[in-house]
gemmi code that builds the backbone of each chain (N, CA, C; Angstrom):
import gemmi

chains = {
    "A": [
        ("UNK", (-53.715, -5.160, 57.949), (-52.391, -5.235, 58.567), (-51.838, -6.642, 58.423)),
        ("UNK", (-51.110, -6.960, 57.927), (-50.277, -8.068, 56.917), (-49.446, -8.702, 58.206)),
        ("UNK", (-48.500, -7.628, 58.866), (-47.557, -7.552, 59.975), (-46.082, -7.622, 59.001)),
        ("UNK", (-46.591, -7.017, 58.177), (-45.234, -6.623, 57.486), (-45.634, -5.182, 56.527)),
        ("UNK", (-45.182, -4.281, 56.954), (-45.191, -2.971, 55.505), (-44.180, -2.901, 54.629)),
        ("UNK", (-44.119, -2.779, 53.405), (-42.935, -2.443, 52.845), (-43.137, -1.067, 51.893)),
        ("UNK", (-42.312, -0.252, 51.856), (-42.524, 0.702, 50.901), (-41.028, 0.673, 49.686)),
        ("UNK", (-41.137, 1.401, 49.158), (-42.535, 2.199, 48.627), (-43.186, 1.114, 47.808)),
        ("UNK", (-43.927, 0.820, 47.382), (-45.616, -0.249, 46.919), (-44.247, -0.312, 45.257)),
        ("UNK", (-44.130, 0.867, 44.346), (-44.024, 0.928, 43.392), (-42.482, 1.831, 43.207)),
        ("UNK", (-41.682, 1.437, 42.455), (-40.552, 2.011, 42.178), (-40.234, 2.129, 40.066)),
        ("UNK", (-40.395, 3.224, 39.706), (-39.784, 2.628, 38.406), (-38.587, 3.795, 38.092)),
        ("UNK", (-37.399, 3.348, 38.043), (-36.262, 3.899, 37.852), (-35.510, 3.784, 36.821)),
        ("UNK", (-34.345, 4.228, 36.223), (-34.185, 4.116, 34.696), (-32.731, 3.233, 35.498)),
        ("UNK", (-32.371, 2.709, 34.300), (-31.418, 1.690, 33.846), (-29.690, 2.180, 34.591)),
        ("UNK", (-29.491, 1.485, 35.172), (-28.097, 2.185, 35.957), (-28.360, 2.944, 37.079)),
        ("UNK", (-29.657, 3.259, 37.696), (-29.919, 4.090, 38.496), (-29.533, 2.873, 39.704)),
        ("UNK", (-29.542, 3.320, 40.999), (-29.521, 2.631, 42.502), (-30.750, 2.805, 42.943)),
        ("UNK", (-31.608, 1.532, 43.483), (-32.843, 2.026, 44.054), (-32.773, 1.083, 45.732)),
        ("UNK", (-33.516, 1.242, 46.789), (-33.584, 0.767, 48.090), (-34.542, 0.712, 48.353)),
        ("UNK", (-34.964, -0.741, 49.127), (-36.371, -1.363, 49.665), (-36.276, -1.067, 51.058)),
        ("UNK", (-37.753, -0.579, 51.502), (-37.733, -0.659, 53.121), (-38.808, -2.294, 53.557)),
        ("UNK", (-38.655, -2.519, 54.216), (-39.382, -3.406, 54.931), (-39.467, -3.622, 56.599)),
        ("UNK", (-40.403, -3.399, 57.309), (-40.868, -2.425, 58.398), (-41.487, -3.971, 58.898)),
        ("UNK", (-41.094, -4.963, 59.959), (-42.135, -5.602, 60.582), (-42.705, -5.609, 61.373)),
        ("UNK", (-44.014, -5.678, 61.846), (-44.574, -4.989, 62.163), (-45.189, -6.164, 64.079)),
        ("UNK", (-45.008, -7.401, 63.405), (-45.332, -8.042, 64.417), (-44.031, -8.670, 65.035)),
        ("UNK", (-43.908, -9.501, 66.184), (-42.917, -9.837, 67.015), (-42.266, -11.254, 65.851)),
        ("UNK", (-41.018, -11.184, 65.110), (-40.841, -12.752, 64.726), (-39.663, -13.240, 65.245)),
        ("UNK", (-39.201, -14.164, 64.110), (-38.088, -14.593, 64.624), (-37.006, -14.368, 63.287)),
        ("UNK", (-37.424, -14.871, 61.981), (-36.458, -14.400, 61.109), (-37.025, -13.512, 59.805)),
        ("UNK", (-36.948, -12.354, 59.445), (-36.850, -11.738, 58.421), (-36.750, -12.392, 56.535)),
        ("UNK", (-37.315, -12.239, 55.517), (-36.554, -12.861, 54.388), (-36.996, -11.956, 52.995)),
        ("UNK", (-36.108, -12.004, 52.652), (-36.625, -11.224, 51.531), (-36.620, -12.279, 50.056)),
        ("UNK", (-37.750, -12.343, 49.098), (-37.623, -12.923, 47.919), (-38.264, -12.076, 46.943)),
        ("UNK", (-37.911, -12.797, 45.383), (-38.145, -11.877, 44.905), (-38.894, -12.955, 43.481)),
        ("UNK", (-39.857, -12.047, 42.884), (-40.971, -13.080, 41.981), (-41.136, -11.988, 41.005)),
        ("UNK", (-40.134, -12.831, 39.869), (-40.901, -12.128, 38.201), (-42.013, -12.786, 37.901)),
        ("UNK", (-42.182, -11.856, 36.594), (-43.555, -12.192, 36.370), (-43.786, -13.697, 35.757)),
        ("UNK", (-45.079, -14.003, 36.018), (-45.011, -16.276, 35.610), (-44.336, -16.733, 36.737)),
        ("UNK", (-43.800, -16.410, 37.569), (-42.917, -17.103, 38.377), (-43.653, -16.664, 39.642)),
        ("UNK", (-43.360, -18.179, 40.800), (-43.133, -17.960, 42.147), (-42.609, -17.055, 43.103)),
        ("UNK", (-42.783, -17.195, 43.741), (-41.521, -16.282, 44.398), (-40.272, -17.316, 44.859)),
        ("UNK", (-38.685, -16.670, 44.404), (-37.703, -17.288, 45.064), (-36.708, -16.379, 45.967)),
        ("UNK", (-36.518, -17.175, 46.616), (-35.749, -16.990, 47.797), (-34.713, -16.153, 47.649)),
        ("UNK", (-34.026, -15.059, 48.202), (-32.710, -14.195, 48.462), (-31.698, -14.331, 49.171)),
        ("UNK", (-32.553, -13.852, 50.207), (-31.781, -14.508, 51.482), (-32.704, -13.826, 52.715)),
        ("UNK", (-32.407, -14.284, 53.845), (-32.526, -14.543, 55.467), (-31.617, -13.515, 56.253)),
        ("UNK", (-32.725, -12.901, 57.528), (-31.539, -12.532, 58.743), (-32.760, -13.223, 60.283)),
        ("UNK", (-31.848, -13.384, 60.807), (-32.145, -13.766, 62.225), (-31.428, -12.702, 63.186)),
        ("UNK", (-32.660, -11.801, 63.626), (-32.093, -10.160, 64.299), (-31.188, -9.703, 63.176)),
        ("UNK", (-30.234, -9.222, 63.634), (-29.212, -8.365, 62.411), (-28.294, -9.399, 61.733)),
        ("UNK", (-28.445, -10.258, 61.999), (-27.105, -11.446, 61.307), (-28.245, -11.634, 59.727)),
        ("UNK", (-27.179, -11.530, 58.705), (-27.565, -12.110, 57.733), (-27.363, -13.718, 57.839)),
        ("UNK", (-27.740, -14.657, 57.714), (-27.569, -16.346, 57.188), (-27.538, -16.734, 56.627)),
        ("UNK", (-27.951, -16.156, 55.336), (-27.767, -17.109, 54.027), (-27.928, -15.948, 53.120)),
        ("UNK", (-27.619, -16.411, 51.707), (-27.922, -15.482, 50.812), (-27.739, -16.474, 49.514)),
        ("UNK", (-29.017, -16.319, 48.559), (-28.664, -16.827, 47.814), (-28.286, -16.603, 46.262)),
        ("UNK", (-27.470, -17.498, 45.610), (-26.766, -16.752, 43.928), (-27.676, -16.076, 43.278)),
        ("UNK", (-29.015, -15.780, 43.441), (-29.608, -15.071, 42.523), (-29.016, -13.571, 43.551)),
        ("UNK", (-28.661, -13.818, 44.814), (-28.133, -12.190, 45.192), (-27.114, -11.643, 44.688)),
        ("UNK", (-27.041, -10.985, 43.661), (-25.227, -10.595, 42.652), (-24.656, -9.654, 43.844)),
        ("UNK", (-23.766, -9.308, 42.987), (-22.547, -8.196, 44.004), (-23.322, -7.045, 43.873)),
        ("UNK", (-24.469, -6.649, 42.891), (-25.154, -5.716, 42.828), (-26.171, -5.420, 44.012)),
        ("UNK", (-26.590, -6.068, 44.904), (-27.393, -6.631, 46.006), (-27.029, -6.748, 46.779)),
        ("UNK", (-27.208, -6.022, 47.760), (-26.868, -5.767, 49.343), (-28.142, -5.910, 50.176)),
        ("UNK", (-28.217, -6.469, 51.264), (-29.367, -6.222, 52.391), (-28.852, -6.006, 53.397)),
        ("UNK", (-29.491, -5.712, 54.954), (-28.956, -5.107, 55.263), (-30.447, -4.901, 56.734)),
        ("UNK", (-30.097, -5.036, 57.717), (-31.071, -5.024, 58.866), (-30.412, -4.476, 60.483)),
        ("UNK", (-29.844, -3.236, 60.372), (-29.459, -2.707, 61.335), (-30.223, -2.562, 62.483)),
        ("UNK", (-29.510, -3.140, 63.533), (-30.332, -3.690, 64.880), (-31.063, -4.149, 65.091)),
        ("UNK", (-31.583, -5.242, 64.213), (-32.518, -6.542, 64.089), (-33.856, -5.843, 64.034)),
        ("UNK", (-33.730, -4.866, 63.751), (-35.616, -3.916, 63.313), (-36.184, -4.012, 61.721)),
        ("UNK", (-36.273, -2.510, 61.302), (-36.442, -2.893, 59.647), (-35.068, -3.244, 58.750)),
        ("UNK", (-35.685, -3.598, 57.778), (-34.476, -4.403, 56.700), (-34.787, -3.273, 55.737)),
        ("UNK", (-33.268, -3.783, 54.462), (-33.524, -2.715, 53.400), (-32.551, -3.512, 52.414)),
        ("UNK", (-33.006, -3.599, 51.101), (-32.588, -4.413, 49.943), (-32.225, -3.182, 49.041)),
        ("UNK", (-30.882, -2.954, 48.692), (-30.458, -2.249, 48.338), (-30.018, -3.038, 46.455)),
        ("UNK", (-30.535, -2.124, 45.229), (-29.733, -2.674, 44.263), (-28.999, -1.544, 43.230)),
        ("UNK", (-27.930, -1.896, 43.248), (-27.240, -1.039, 42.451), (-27.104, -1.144, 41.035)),
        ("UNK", (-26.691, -0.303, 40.342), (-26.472, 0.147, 38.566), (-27.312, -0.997, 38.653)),
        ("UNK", (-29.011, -0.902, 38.924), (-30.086, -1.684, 38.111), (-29.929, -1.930, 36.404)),
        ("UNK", (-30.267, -3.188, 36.311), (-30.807, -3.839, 34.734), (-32.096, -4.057, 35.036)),
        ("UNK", (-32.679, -4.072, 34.033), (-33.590, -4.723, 33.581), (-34.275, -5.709, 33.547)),
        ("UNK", (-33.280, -6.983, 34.106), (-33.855, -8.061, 34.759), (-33.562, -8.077, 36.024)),
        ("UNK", (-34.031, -6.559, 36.646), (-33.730, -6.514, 38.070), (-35.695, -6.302, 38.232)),
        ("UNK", (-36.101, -5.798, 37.121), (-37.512, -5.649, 37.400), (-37.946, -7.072, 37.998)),
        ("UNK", (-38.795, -7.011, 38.550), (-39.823, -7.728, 39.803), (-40.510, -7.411, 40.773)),
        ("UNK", (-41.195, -8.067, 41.810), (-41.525, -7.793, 42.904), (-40.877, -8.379, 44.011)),
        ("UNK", (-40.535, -7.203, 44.859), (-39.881, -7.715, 46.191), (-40.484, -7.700, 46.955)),
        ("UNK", (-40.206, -9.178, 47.734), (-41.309, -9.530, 49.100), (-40.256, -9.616, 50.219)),
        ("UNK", (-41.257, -9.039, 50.632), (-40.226, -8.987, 52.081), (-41.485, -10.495, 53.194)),
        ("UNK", (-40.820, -11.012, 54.094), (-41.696, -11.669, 55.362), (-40.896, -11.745, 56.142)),
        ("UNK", (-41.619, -12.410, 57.433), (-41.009, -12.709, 58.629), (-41.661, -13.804, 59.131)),
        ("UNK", (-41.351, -14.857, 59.799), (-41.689, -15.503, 60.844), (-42.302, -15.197, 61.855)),
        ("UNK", (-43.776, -15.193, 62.429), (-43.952, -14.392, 63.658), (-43.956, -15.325, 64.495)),
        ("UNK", (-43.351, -15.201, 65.812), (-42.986, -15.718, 67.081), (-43.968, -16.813, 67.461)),
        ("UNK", (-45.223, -16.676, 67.374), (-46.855, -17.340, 67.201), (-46.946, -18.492, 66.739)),
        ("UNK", (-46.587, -18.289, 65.195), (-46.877, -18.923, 63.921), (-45.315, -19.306, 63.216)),
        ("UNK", (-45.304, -20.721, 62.660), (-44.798, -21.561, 61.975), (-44.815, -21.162, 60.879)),
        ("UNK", (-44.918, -20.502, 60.167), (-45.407, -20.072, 58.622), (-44.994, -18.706, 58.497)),
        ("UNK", (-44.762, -17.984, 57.052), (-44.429, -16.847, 56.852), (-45.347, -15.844, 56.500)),
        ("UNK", (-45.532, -14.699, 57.327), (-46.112, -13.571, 57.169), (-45.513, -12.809, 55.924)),
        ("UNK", (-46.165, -12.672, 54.890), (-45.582, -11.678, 53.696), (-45.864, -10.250, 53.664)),
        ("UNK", (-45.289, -9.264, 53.013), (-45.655, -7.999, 53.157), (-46.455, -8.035, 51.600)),
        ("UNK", (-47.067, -6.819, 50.962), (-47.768, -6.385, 49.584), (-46.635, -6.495, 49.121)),
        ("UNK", (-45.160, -6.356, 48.966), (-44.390, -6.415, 48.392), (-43.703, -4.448, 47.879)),
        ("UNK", (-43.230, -5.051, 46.825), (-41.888, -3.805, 46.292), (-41.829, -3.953, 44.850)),
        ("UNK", (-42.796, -3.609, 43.993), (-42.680, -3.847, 42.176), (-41.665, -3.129, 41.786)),
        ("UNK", (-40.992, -3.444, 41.346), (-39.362, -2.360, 40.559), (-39.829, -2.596, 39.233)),
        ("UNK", (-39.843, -1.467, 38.201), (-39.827, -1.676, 36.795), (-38.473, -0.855, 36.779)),
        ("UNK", (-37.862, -1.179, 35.864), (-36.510, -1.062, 35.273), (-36.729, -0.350, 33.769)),
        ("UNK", (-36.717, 0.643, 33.533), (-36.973, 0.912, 31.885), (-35.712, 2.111, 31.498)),
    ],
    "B": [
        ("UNK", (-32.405, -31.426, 45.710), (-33.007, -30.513, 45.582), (-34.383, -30.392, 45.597)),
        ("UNK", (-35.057, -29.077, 46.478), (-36.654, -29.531, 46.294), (-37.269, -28.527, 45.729)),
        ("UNK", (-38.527, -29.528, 44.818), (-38.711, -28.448, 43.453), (-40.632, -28.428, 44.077)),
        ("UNK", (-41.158, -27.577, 43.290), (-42.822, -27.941, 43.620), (-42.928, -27.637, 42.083)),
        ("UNK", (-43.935, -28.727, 41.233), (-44.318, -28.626, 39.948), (-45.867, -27.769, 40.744)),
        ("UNK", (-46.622, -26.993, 39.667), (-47.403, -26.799, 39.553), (-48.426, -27.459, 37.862)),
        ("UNK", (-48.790, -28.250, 37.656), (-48.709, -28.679, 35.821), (-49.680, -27.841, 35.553)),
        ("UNK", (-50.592, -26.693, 36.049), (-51.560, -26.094, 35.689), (-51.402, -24.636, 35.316)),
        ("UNK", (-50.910, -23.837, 34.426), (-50.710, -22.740, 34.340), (-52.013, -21.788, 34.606)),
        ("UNK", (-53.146, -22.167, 34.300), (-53.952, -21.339, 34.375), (-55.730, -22.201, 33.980)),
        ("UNK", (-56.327, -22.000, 35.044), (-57.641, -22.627, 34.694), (-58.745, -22.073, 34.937)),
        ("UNK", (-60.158, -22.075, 34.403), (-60.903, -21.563, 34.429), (-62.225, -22.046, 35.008)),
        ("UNK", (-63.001, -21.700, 36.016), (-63.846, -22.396, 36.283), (-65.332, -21.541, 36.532)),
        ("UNK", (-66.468, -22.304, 36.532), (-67.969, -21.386, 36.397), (-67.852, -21.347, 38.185)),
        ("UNK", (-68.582, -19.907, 38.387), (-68.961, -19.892, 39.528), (-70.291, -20.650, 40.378)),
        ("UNK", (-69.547, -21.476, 41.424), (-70.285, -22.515, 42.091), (-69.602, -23.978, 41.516)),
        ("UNK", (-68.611, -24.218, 40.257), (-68.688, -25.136, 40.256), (-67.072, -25.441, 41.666)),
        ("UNK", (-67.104, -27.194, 41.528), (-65.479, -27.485, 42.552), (-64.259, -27.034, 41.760)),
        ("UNK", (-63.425, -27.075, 42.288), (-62.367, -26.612, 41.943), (-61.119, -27.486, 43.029)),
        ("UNK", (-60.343, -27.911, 41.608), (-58.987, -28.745, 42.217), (-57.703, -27.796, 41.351)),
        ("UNK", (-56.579, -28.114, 42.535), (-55.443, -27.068, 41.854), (-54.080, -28.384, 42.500)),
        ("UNK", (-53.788, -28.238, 41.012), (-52.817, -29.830, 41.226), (-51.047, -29.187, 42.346)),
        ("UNK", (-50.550, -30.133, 42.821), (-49.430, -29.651, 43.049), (-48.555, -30.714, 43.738)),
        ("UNK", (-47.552, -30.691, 43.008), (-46.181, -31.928, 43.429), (-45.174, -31.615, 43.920)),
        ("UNK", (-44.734, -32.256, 44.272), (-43.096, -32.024, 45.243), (-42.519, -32.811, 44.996)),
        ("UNK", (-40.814, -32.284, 45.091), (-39.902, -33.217, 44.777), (-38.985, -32.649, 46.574)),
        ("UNK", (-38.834, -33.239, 47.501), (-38.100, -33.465, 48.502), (-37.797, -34.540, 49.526)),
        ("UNK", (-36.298, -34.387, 50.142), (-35.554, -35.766, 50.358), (-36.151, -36.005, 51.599)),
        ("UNK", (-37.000, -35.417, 52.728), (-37.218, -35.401, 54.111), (-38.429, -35.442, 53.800)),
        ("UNK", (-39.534, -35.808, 55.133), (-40.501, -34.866, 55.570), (-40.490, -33.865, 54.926)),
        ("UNK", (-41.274, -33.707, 53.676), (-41.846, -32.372, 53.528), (-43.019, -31.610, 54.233)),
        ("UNK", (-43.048, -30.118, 54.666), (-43.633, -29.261, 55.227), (-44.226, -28.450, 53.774)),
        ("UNK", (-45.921, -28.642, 53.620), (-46.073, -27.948, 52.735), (-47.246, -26.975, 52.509)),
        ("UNK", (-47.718, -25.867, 51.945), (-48.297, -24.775, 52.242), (-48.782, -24.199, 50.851)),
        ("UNK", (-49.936, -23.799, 50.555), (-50.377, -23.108, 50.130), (-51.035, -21.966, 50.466)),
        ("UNK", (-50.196, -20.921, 49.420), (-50.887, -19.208, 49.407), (-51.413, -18.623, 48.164)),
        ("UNK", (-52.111, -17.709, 48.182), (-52.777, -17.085, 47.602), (-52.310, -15.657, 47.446)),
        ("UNK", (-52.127, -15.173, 45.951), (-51.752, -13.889, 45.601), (-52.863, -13.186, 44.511)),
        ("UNK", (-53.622, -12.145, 45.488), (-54.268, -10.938, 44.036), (-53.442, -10.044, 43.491)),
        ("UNK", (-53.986, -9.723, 42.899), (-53.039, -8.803, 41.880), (-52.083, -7.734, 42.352)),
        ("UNK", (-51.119, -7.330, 42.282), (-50.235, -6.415, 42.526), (-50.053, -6.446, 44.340)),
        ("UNK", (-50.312, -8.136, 44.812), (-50.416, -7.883, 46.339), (-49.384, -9.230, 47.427)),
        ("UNK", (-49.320, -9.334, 48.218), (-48.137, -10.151, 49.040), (-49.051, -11.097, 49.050)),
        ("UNK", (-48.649, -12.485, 49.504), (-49.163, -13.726, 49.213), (-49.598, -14.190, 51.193)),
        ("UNK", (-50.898, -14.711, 50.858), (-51.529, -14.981, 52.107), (-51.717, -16.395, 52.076)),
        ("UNK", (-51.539, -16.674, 53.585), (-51.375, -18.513, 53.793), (-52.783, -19.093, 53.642)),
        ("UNK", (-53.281, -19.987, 52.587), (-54.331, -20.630, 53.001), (-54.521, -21.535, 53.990)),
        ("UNK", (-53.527, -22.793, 53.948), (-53.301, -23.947, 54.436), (-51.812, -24.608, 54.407)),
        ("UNK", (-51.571, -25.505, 55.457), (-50.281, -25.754, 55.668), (-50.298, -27.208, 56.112)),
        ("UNK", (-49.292, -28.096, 55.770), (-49.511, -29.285, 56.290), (-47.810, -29.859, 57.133)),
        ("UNK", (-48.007, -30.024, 58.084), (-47.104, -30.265, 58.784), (-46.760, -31.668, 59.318)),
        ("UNK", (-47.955, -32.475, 59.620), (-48.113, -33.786, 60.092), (-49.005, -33.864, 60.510)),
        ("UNK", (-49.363, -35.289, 60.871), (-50.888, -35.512, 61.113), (-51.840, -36.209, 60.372)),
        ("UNK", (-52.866, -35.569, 60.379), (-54.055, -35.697, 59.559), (-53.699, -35.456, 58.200)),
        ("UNK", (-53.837, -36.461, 56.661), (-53.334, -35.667, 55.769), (-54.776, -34.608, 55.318)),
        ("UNK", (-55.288, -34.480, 55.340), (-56.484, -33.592, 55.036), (-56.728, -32.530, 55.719)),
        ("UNK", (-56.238, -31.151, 54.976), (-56.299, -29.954, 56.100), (-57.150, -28.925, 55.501)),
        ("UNK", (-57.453, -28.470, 56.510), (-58.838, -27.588, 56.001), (-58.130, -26.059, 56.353)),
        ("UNK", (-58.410, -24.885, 55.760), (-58.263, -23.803, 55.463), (-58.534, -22.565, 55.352)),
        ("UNK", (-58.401, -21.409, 55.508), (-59.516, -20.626, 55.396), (-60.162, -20.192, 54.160)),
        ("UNK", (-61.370, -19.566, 54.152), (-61.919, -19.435, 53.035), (-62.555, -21.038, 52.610)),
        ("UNK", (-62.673, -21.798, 52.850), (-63.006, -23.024, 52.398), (-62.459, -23.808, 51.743)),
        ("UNK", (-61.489, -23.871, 51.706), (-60.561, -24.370, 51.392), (-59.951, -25.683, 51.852)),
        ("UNK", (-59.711, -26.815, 51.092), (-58.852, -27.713, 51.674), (-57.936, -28.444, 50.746)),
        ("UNK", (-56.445, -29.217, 51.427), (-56.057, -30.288, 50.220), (-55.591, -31.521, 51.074)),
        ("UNK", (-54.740, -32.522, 50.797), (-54.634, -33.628, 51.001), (-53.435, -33.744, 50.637)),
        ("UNK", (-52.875, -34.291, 51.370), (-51.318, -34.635, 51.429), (-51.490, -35.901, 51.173)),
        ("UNK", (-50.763, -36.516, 50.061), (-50.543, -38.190, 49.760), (-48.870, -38.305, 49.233)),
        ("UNK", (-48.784, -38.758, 50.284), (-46.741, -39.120, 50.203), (-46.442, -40.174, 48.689)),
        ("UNK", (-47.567, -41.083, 48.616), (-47.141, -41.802, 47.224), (-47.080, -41.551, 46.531)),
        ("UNK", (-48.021, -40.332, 45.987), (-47.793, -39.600, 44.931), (-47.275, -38.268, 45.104)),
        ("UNK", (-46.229, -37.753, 46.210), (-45.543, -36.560, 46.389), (-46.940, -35.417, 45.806)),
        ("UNK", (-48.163, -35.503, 46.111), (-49.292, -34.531, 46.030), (-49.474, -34.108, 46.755)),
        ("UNK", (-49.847, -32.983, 46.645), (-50.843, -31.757, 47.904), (-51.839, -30.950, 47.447)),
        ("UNK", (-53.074, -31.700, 46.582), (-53.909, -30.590, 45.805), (-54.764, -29.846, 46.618)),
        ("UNK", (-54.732, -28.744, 46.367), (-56.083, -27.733, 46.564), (-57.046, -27.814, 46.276)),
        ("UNK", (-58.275, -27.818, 47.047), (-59.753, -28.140, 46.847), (-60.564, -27.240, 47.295)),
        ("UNK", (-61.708, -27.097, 46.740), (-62.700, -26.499, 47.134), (-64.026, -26.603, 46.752)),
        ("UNK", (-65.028, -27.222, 47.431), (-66.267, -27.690, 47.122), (-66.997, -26.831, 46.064)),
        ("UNK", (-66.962, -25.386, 46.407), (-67.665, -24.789, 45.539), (-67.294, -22.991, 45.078)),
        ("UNK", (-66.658, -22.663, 44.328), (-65.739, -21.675, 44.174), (-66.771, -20.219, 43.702)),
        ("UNK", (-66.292, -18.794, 44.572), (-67.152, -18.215, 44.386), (-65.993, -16.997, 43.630)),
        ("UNK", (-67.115, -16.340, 43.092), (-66.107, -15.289, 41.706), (-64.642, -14.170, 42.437)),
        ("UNK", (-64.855, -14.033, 44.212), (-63.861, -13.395, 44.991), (-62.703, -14.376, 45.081)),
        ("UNK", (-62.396, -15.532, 44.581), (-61.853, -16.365, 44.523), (-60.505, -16.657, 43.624)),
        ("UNK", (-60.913, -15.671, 42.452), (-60.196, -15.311, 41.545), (-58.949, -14.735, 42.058)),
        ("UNK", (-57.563, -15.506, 41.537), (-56.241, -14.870, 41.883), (-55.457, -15.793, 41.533)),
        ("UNK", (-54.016, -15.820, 41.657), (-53.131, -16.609, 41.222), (-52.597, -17.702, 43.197)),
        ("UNK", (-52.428, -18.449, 42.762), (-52.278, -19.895, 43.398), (-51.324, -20.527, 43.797)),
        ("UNK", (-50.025, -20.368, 44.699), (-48.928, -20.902, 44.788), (-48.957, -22.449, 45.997)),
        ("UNK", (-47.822, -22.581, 45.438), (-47.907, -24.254, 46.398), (-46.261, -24.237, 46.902)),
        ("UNK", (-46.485, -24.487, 47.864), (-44.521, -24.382, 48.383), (-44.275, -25.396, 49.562)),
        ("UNK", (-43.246, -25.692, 49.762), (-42.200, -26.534, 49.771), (-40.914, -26.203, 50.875)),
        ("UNK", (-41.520, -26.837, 52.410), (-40.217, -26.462, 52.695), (-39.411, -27.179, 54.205)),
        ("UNK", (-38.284, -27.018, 54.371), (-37.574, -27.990, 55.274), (-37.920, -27.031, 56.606)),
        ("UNK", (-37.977, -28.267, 57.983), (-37.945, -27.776, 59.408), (-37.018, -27.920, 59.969)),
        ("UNK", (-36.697, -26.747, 60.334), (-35.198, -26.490, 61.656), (-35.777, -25.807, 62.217)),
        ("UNK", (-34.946, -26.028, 63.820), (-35.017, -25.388, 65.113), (-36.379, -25.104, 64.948)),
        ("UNK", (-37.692, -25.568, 65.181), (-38.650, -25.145, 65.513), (-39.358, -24.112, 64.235)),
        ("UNK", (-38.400, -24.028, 63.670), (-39.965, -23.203, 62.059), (-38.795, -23.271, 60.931)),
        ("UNK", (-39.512, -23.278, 59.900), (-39.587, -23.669, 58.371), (-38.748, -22.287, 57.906)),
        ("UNK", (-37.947, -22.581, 56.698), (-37.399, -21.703, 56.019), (-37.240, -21.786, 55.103)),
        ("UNK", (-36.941, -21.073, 54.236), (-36.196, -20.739, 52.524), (-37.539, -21.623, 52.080)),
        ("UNK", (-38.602, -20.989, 51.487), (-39.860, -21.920, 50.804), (-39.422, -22.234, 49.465)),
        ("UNK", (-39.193, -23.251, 48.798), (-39.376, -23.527, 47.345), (-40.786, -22.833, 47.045)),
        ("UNK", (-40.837, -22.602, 46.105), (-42.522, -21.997, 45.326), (-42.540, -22.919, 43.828)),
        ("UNK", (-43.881, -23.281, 43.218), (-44.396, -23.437, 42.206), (-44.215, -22.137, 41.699)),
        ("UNK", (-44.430, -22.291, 40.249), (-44.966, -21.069, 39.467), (-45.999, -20.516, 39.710)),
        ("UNK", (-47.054, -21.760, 39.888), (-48.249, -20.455, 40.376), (-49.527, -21.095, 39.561)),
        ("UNK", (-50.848, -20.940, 40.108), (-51.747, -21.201, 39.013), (-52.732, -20.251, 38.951)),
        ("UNK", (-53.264, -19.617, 37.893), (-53.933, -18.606, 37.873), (-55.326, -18.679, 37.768)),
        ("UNK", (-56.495, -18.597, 38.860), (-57.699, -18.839, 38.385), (-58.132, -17.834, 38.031)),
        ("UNK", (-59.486, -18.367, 36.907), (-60.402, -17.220, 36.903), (-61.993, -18.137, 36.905)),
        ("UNK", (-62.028, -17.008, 37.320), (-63.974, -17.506, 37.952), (-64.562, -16.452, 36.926)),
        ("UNK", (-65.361, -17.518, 35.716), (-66.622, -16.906, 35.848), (-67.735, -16.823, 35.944)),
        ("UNK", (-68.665, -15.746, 35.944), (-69.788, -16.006, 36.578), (-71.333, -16.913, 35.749)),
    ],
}
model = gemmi.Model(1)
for chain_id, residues in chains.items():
    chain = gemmi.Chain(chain_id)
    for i, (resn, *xyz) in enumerate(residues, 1):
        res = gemmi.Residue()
        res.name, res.seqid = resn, gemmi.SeqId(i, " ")
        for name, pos in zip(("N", "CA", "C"), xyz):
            atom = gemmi.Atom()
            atom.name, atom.element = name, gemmi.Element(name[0])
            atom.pos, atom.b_iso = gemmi.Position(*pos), 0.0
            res.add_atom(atom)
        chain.add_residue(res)
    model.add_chain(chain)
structure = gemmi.Structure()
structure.add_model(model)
structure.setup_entities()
């Protein structure tokens, strides 16, 4: 138990399709975040909510990319008419109330083909 | 802007021997900095974190690194590395407000492999 679930683990959808991330936290925090890590790469940043307020979002989020955390519970990363360099893994975390540091979930692999 | 180099793409080491995992920062404040650990196809778990203090922080799993501000370093250490050890290696980077850390810069990542 991570204190974050996200489903579904694995998504592979064809090209133009719309696909949606859940992310479920599981322990008490304070802010939500979702990033996202191709392959060779880190993970970078998306954006942030604190309860239901989004706060930031960042330019790698296109107009294709929506999130979205109705009543400060689970979140959901929505991407539309997917490309191909939408493939990655999406991480969802949170801040837990406890701890200074970010709790990550297993993440959200999207292949795009 | 704050960046974290990682210069190690990928290294290999015998099981039992030490193991160092380089990692730099480029930021204008107090940096807050942290290393996690990712296996394969899985979410990234905190080893160690350095906040202030002591620069030498110890970790779980056995783990430790050292914060040295002159040389913007924070390497990863470990006396003696065992083959469950194997995974990829991130180092991150990040500013404090209101009481906790946000938006992490990340390295690329360094990928060990242990063998036996």
């Amino acid at each position: 138990d991570t204190g974050v679930s996200q489903n579904p683990r694995h998504k592979i959808t064809k090209r133009g399709q719309n696909v949606t991330f859940r992310c479920d936290p599981i322990s008490e925090h304070n802010r939500l975040y979702w990033y996202r890590q191709t392959l060779g790469q880190g993970p970078e940043f998306l954006t942030y909510f604190q309860n239901e307020a989004q706060l930031e979002k960042s330019r790698l989020l296109s107009d294709r990319f929506s999130a979205e955390r109705p009543k400060g519970s689970f979140s959901t990363l929505e991407i539309q008419r997917t490309e191909q360099g939408d493939s990655a893994m999406y991480l969802c975390a949170i801040e837990p109330r406890d701890s200074p540091y970010y709790t990550f979930g297993s993440g959200t692999r999207l292949t795009v083909v | 802007a704050q960046s974290v180099t990682q210069p190690d793409i990928h290294i290999t080491v015998s099981e039992g021997a030490s193991l160092e995992l380089r990692c730099n920062y480029s930021y204008g404040a107090t940096p807050y900095l942290f290393w996690y650990v990712q296996s394969p196809g899985q979410g990234l778990q905190l080893l160690l974190k350095y906040f202030s203090g002591d620069t030498l922080v110890q970790g779980i799993k056995g783990f430790e690194a050292e914060f040295k501000r002159s040389q913007s370093s924070f390497n990863l250490r470990k006396p003696s590395v065992h083959w469950s050890d194997a995974a990829e290696y991130f180092c991150a980077v990040g500013p404090w407000s209101g009481g906790s850390n946000y938006k992490l810069t990340f390295g690329k990542g360094t990928l060990l492999t242990v063998n036996p």
